[in-house]
N, C-alpha and C positions, 0 to 999 in steps of 0.2 A: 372395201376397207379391210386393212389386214390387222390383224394383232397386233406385228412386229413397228407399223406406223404410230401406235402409241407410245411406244416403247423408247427408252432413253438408249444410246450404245453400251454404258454398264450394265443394261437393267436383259437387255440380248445375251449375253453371255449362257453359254449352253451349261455351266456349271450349276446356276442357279437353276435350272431346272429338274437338274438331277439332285437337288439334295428337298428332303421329305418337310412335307409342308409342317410347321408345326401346330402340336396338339391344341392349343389355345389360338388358334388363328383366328381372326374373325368372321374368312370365307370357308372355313373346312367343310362344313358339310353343305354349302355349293358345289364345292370343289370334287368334293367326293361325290356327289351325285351324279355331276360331269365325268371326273375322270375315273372315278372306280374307286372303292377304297382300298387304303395303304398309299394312294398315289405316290408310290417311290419313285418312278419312273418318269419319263418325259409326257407334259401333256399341257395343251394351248391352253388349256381353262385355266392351271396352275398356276403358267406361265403369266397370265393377265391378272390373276385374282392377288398374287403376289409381290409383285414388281411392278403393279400400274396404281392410280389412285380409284379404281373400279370399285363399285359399291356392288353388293349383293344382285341388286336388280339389273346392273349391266350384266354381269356374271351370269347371272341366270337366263339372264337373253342371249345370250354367247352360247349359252349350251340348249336353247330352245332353237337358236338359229342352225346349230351341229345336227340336231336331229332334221330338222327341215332339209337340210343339204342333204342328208342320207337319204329320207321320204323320197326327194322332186328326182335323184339320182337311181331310186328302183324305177319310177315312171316315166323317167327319160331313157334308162338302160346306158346309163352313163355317169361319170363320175362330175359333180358340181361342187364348184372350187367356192371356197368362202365369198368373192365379188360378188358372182352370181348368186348365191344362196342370198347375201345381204340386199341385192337388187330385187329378190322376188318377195323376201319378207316386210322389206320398205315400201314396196308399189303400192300406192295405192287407188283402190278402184272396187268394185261391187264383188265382195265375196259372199255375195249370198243373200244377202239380209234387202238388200234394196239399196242400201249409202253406200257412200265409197269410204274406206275405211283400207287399214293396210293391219297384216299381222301381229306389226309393228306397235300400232296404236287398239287393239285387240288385246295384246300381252299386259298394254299398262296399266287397261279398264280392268285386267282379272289382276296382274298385282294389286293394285290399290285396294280391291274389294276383298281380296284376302291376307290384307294386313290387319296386324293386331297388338295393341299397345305390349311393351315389354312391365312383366312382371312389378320392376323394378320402379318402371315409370320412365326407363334411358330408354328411349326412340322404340321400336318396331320391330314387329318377327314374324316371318314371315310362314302363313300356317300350309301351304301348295309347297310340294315340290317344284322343281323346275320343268320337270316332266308331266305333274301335273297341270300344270298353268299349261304347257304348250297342247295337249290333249284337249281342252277347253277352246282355246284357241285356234286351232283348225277344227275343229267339230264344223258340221252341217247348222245353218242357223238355225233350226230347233232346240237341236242341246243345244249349243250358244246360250241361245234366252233361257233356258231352264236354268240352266248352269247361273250366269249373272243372277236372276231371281233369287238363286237358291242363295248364294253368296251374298247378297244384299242383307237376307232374312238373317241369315246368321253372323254378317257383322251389328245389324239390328240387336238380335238375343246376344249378341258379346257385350255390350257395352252396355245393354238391360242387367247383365250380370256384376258387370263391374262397375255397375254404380250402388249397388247393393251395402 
């Protein structure tokens, strides 16, 4: 699955890529953790986060799926193209733990557990990096479980706090 498949024919236009994401956006600093900051430049994550109806958590698995392409690409000694990337993040099958489970469904168990109500009370925020969430996520099943544990605990102590 490509980016450009989402995408409307206005919404491709290489214009809109080059012009800088604005400072109130709602995905910026997805965006920036993906594309670097200042993103003035041309770059996929901008490109989706901007011009498609992509929520935070797609976003952030678009840039957990980039690094995974980079990963499987040192250990192949070769370059792997978004398909392929998106094929070996969706497989799913025994990573370790005993079940079959795909990265895919890995990534939503660690977003959900490090979501946290907004301030305000308007929907959610998310407290992992993108980078951090995918670090969790290919871990060896030990961290794995510690990680989730640990996460549990402290959406636990979150919500012990904010009923305070």
């Amino acid at each position: 699955m490509y980016i450009e498949h989402m995408l409307t024919p206005e919404q491709r236009m290489r214009d809109v890529l080059e012009q800088p994401i604005p400072s109130e956006h709602v995905h910026r600093l997805m965006v920036e953790e993906v594309c670097g900051e200042g993103i003035s430049g041309v770059c996929e994550m901008k490109y989706a986060a901007m011009r498609s109806e992509l929520g935070d958590y797609a976003v952030a698995q678009w840039g957990a799926i980039k690094e995974h392409k980079w990963n499987l690409g040192k250990r192949f000694g070769r370059e792997v193209d978004w398909e392929e990337g998106w094929k070996f993040w969706t497989r799913v099958e025994n990573i370790g733990r005993g079940i079959t489970e795909s990265y895919a469904s890995r990534f939503r168990e660690i977003w959900e557990l490090s979501l946290r109500p907004r301030e305000n009370g308007n929907g959610n925020r998310q407290i992992l990096t993108e980078l951090g969430i995918y670090e969790v996520v290919i871990a060896n099943p030990e961290i794995y479980e510690h990680s989730r544990a640990i996460l549990k605990s402290l959406k636990k102590e979150s919500g012990l706090r904010d009923s305070l």
